[in-house]
C-alpha positions as CSV (number, residue, x, y, z in Angstrom):
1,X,-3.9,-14.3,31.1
2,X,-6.1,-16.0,28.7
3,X,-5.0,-16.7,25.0
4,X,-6.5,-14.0,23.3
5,X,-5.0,-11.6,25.7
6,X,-1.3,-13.3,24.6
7,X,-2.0,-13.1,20.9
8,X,-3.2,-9.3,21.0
9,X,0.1,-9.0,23.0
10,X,2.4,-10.7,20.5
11,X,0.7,-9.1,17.4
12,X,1.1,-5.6,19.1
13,X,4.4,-5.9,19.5
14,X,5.0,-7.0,15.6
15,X,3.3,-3.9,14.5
16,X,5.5,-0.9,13.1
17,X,5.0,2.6,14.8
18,X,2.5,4.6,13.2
19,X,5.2,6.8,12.2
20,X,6.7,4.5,9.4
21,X,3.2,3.9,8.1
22,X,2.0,7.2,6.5
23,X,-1.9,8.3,6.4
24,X,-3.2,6.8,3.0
25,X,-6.3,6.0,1.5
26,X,-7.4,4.2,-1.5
27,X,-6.9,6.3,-4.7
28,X,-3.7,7.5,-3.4
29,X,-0.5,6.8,-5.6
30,X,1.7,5.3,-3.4
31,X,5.4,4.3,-3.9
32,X,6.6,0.9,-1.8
33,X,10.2,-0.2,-1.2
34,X,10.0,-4.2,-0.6
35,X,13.1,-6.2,0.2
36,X,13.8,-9.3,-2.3
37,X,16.1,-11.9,-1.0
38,X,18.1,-13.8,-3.9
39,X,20.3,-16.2,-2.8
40,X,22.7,-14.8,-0.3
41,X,21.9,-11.1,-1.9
42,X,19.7,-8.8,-0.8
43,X,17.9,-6.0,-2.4
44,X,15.0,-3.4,-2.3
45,X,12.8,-3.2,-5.3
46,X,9.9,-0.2,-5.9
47,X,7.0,-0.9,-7.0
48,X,4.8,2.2,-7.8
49,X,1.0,2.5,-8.7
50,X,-2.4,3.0,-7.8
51,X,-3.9,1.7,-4.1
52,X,-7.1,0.3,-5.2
53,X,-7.8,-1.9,-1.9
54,X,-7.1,-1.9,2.0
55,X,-8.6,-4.6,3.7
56,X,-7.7,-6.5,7.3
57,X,-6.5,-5.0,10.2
58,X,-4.1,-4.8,12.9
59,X,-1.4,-7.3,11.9
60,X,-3.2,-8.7,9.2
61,X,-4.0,-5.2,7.1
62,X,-3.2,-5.9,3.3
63,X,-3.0,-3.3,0.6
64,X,-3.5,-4.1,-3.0
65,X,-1.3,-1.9,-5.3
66,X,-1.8,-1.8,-9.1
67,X,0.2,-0.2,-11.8
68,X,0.8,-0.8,-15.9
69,X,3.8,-2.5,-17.2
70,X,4.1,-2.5,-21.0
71,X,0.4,-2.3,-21.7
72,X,-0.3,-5.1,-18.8
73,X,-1.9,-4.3,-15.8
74,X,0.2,-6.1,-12.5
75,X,-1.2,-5.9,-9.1
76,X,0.5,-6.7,-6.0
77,X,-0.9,-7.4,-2.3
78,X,1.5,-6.1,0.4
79,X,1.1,-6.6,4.0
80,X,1.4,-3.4,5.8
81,X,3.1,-4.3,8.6
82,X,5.6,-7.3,7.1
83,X,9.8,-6.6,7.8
84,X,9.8,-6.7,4.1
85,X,8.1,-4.1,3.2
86,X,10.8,-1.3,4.1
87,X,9.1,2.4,3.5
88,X,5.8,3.2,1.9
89,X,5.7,7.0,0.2
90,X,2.2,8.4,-1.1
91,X,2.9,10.5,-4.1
92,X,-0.3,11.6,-5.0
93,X,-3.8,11.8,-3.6
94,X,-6.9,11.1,-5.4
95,X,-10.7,12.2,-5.2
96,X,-12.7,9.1,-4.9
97,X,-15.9,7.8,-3.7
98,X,-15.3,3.9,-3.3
99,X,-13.8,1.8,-1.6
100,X,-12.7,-0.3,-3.4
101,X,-11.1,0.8,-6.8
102,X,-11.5,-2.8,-8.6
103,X,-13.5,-1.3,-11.6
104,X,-10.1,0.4,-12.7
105,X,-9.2,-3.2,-14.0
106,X,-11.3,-2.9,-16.9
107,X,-10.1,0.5,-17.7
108,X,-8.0,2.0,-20.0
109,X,-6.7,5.1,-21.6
110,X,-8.0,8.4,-20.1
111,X,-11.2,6.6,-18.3
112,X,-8.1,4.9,-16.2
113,X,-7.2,8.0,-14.4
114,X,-8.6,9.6,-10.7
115,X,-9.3,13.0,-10.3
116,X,-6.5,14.7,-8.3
117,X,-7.8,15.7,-4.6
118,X,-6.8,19.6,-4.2
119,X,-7.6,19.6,-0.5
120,X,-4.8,17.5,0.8
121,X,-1.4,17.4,-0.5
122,X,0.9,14.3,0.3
123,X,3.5,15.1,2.9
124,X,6.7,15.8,1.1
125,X,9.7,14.0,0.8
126,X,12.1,15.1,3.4
């Protein structure tokens, strides 16, 4: 076998069934449970908001979540398919047309929110 062969092979094997990661698009609201290691502790912290970005793919495919704390807008890049990230939930769906959902950085107020998407409802929580 040559090496790309073995490194397709290895990364196929770190992926996560498509089963634990659910159908979602930029706009959606999504809800991830990451594992944070403290010292000998261990515990599994949500972080909810907005997916404004999905980029990479295969073992490399990143998602950039965003939400407002206190007035402050905090973003976080997850990788999709890391141990750590335990469970991803989409809440809500949005209508959009990009992308990439970057110019929601400058927004606030009313401007700040997507237009709900009435087709598709997320799959519920079971």
């Amino acid at each position: 076998m040559n090496r790309t062969t073995v490194i397709e092979n290895f990364e196929a094997a770190q992926l996560k069934n498509p089963s634990d990661v659910p159908d979602m698009r930029v706009g959606d609201t999504v809800d991830v449970h990451y594992r944070i290691i403290e010292g000998d502790k261990e515990r599994v912290q949500r972080f909810q908001g907005v997916l404004i970005s999905l980029k990479g793919r295969g073992i490399n495919r990143m998602m950039t979540v965003r939400r407002i704390v206190a007035n402050e807008g905090v973003e976080r890049i997850f990788p999709v398919h890391s141990p750590r990230v335990g469970k991803i939930e989409v809440l809500r769906r949005a209508d959009v047309r990009r992308a990439k959902l970057y110019y929601l950085r400058s927004r606030t107020g009313k401007s700040r929110r997507l237009r709900e998407d009435r087709d598709e409802a997320p799959a519920t929580k079971s």
